[in-house]
C-alpha positions in Angstrom: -40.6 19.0 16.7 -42.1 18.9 20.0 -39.7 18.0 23.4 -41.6 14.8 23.6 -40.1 13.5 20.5 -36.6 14.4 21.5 -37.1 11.9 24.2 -38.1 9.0 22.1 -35.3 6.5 21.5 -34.5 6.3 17.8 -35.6 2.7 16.9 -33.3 2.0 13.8 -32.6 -1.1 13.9 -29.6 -0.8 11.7 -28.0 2.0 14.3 -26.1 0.8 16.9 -27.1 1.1 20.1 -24.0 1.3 22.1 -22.7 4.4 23.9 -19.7 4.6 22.3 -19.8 3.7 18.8 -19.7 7.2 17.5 -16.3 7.6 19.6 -15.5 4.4 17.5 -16.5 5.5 14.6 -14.6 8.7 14.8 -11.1 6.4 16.0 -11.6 3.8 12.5 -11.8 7.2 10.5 -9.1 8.6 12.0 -6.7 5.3 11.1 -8.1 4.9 7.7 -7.3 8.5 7.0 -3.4 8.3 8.9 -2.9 4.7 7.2 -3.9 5.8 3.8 -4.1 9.7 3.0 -7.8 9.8 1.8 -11.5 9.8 3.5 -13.1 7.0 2.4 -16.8 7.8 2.6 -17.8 4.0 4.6 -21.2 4.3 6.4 -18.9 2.0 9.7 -22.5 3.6 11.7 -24.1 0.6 10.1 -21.5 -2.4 11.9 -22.1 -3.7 14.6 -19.7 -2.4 17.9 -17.7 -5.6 17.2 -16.6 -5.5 14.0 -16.1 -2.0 14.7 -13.6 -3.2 17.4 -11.8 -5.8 15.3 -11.5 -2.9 12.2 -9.9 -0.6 14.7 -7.6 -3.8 15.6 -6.7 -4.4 11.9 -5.9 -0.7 11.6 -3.7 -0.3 14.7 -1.9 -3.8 13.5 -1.4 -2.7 9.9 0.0 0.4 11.3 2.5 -1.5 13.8 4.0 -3.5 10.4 4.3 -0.5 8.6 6.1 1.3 11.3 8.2 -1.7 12.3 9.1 -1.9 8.2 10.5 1.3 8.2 12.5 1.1 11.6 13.7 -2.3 9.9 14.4 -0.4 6.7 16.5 2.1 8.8 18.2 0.6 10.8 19.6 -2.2 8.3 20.3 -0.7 4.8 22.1 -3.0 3.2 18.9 -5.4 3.5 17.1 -3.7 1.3 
């Protein structure tokens, strides 16, 4: 590999080309890994930056239920 093809953009166009998708990426694996246990082996390089967005939403509200379920659950036992 020569230093002039290290400057070449890559030209996928399935990548995405925002700056911080990997950062993104990394944040959706993170939730899906807290949320459920497991490492689910999803290629999320290949969305676009806004459904990347909106799947981190999903995770951080799915979270919030859970958590507010349990502080429910706690707080009132008799409910159950």
């Amino acid at each position: 590999m020569t230093t002039d093809d290290a400057d070449t953009p890559t030209t996928d166009s399935n990548v995405s080309t925002e700056p911080d998708t990997t950062r993104l990426v990394a944040q959706v694996h993170g939730a899906m890994l807290r949320l459920s246990g497991r490492v689910y082996r999803v290629q999320l390089e290949l969305l676009p930056y806004s459904s990347l967005l909106e799947l981190l939403r999903f995770t951080r509200d799915v979270e919030y239920g859970r958590d507010a379920a349990v502080r429910r659950a706690r707080s009132e036992p008799w409910r159950r």
